[in-house]
N, C-alpha and C positions, 0 to 999 in steps of 0.2 A: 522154066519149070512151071509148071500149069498149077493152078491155083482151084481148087475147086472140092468140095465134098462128096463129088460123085465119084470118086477115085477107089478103090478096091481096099481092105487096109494093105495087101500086098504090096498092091501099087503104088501107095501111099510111103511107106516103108522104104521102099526103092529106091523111092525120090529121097527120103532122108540120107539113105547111106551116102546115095551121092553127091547130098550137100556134103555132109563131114568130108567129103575128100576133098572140098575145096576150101575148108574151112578148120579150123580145130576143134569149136565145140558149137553147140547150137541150143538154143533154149527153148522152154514148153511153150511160149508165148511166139517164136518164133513160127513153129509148129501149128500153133493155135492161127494164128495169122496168116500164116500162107496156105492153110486147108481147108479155113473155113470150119472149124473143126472144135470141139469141146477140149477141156485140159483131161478129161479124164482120160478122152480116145488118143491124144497127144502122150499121155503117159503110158498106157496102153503102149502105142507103137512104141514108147522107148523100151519098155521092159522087153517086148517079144525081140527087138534087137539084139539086147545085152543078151537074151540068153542063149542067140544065137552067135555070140561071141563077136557081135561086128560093133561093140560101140563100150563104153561103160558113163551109167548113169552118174550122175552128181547131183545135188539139188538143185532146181531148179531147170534142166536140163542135162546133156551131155557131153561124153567129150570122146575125141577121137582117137583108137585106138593104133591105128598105124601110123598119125602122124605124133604120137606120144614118146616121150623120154629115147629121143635120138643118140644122147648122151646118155652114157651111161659110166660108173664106176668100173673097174678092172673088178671079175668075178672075185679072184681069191683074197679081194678088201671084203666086198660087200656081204658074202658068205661067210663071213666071220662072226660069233654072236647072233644069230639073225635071232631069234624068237625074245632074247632079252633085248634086243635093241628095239624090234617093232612093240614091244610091251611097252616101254620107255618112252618111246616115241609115240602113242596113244597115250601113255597119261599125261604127258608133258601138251599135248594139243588140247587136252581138258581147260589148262588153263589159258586157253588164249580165249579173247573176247570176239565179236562181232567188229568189225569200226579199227582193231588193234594196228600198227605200227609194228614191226617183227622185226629184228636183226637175227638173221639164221646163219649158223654157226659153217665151217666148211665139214666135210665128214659122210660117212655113213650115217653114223646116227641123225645127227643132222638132215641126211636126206629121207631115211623113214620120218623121222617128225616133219618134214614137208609133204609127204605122202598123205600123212594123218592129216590137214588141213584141208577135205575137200568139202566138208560142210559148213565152213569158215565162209561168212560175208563180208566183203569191205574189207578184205588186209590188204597192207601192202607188206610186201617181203622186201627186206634188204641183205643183199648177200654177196660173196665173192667168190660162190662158188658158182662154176658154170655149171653142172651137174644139176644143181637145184633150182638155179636160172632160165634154163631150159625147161624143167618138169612143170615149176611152176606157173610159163607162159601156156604151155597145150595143153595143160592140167587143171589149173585150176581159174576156171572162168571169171571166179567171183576175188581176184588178188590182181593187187599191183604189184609189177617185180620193180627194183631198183637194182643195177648189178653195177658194183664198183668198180672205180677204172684200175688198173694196174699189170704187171707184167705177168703172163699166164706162167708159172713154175716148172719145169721142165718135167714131163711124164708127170702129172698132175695136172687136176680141171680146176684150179683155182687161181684166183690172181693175187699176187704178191707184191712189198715194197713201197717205196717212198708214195707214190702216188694214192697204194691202196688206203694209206695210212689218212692221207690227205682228206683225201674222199671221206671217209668216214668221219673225221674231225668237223665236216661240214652239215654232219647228220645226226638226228635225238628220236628216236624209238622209246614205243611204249614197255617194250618187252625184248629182252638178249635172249636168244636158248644158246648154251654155247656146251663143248664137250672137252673131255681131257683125254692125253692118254695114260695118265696114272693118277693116283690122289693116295698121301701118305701123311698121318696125324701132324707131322712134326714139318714138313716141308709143303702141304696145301697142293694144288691141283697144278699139274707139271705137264707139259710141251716138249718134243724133242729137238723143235727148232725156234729158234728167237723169235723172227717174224709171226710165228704164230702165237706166243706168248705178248707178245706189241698188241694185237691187231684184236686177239680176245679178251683183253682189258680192258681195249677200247670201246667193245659192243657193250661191258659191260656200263664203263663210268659212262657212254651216251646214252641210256635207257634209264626209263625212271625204274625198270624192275629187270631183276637177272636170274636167270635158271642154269644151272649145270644138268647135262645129263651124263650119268656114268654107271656103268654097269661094272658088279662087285667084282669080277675077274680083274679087275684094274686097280683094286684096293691095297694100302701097302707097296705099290707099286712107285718107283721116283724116276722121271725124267727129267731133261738137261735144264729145261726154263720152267720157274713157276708162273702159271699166267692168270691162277686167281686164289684167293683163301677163303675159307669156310663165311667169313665176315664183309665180304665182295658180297655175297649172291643174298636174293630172298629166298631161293628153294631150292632144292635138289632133288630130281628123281633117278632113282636106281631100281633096279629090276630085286634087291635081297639087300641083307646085311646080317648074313649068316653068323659073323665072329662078332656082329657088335661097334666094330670099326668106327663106320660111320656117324654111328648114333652117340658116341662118345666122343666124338671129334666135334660136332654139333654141340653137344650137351657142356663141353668145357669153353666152347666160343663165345665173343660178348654180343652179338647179333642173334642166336641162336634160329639161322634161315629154318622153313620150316620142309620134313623132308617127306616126301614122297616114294612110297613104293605104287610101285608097275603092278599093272594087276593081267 
């Protein structure tokens, strides 16, 4: 690839695309470096990319859109909820820090709140889902992934069991996001399967801090394993709490996490 600032921006551009295809993502100092070239003309050529739909920017650079999130969710999981999930999963990315430590939950939600993390510097993500595993190595430039060992679940992208459990017992996070799929005053935030009530108790007691996320469609709601209580987590975000539920479940707790709506 020729190096030089006598290059067209066209020309210039070209040559970018066809770095990303050998690469996942590429950054402005990259750019700056190999053209000979200012940051602003380096961001320049990224924007006229993106808006020709051959790249999408992140800070600091980009990342590549065809070799992106290979893995995917089965549609009729991840179109479930969408608009309260991705709301949920933007405020819950509010609270992560620069520098942060992350145990990300398995889940759709869980994987929009790793979608929200692309202006995040210096995380590393710890995870068992391969779904977010994958997004968050082509995706996000600026994170480390950690993905736990264990047996992948059958028709599921997550891995399971003795080993996952292992894994995790050998790891401390600064921050848990984790999700339910029901939460009811009286019986706390419930699981349909054991293994997944083990393994998100876990993220929570090895984090110095824990987040639920759960959207109100799920309230009132009881499944087979409880796998945290209102007195587990520091926060919770929900997308509503139209009857009150929540805010009464919090308000009689001796922790009283503090809660969050999705905006």
């Amino acid at each position: 690839m020729a190096s030089t600032s006598d290059l067209s921006p066209a020309e210039r551009q070209r040559f970018i695309t066809n770095w990303l295809a050998e690469k996942p993502n590429i950054s402005v100092s990259d750019i700056v470096r190999r053209f000979s070239v200012s940051e602003v003309t380096a961001r320049h050529d990224l924007i006229s990319l993106e808006s020709e739909g051959k790249l999408r920017r992140v800070r600091g650079g980009a990342v590549s859109l065809s070799r992106s999130n290979a893995i995917s969710y089965p549609e009729e999981r991840i179109n479930v909820q969408v608009e309260a999930k991705e709301a949920i999963a933007a405020t819950a990315a509010t609270l992560v820090d620069d520098g942060d430590v992350l145990v990300i939950d398995i889940g759709t939600t869980a994987f929009y709140f790793t979608k929200a993390l692309m202006d995040k510097r210096d995380i590393t993500i710890i995870t068992g889902d391969l779904a977010i595993a994958n997004y968050a190595s082509f995706n996000l430039p600026n994170a480390s992934v950690v993905l736990l060992g264990g047996s992948v679940r059958k028709g599921h992208l997550y891995l399971a069991g003795a080993l996952t459990l292992d894994c995790m017992s050998k790891l401390h996070a600064d921050k848990a996001f984790v999700s339910a799929d029901g939460f009811h005053p009286d019986h706390g935030f419930t699981v349909e399967h054991d293994f997944s009530a083990m393994i998100k108790s876990m993220y929570l007691t090895n984090s110095n801090q824990g987040y639920m996320m759960v959207d109100q469609g799920k309230f009132n709601k009881t499944s087979f394993y409880q796998s945290a209580q209102i007195d587990d987590l520091d926060g919770i975000i929900v997308d509503g709490d139209n009857e009150g539920i929540m805010t009464a479940a919090i308000e009689s707790s001796r922790s009283h996490p503090k809660l969050y709506f999705a905006k």
